[in-house]
N, C-alpha and C positions, 0 to 999 in steps of 0.2 A: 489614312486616306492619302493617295496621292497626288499632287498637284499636276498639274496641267501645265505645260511650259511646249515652245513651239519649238518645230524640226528644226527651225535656225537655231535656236537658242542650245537644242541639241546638240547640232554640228559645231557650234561655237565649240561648247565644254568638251566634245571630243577632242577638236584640235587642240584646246589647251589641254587638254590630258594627256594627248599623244607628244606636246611639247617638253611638256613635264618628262615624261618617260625619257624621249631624248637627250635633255639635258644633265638628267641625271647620269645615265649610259654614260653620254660625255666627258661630265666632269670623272667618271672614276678613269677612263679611257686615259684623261689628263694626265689623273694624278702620279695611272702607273707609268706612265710615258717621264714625268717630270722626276718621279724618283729613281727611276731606272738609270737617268742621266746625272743623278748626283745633282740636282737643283733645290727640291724642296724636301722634307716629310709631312708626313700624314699629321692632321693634328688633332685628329679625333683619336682619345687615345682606343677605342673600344674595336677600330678599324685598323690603326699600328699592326696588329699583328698576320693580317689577313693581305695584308699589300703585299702584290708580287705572287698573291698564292691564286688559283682559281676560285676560292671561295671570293673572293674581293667583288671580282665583277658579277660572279652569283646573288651574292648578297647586292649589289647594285641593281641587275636586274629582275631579280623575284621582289626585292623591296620597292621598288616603282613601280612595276606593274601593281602590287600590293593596294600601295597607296593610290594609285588610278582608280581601282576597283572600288575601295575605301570611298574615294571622294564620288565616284560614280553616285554609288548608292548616298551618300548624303545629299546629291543634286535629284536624285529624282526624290527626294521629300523635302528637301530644302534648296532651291536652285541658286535664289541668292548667297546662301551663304557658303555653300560650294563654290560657288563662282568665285567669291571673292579672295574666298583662303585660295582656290587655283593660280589664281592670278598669284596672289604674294607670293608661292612656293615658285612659281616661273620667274616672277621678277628677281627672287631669290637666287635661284639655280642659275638664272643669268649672267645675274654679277658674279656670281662663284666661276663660271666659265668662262668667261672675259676676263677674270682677273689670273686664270690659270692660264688663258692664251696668249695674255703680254706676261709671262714670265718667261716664256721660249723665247719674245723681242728683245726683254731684259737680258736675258743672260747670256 
């Protein structure tokens, strides 16, 4: 059975799911910009290999969108707790982006 949750509360989870999406985009956007310039590497090693390749941001954006979808359908039968894992993976992806943006300040 599915729960009942309002347009707002809809629109809320969209924008945080569309946030999501962008941040993730972003940070790979970062990453290959930061490597390319000889500042960081990659340090997931399961991604090492895909950086710099078109797979990389492939895999960044079908796995976002992915996981958008994923979390969709767990908000329309569980809102709260969709909601709430949305929120961490934003607050998440956040600091990962911010901390990938003062590294162009840094260096």
């Amino acid at each position: 059975m599915m729960k009942v949750f309002s347009p707002v509360g809809r629109k809320k989870m969209l924008v945080l799911l569309g946030t999501l999406v962008f941040f993730v985009i972003l940070d790979g956007l970062l990453t290959e910009l930061l490597i390319a310039r000889g500042l960081v590497r990659e340090m997931n090693p399961f991604l090492q290999p895909l950086v710099g390749d078109i797979g990389f941001m492939l895999l960044k954006v079908f796995g976002a969108g992915l996981c958008a979808l994923i979390l969709w359908d767990i908000y329309r039968r569980y809102p709260k707790t969709a909601t709430i894992t949305t929120w961490i993976a934003v607050a998440g992806y956040g600091v990962i982006v911010l901390w990938n943006t003062s590294l162009f300040i840094i260096a």
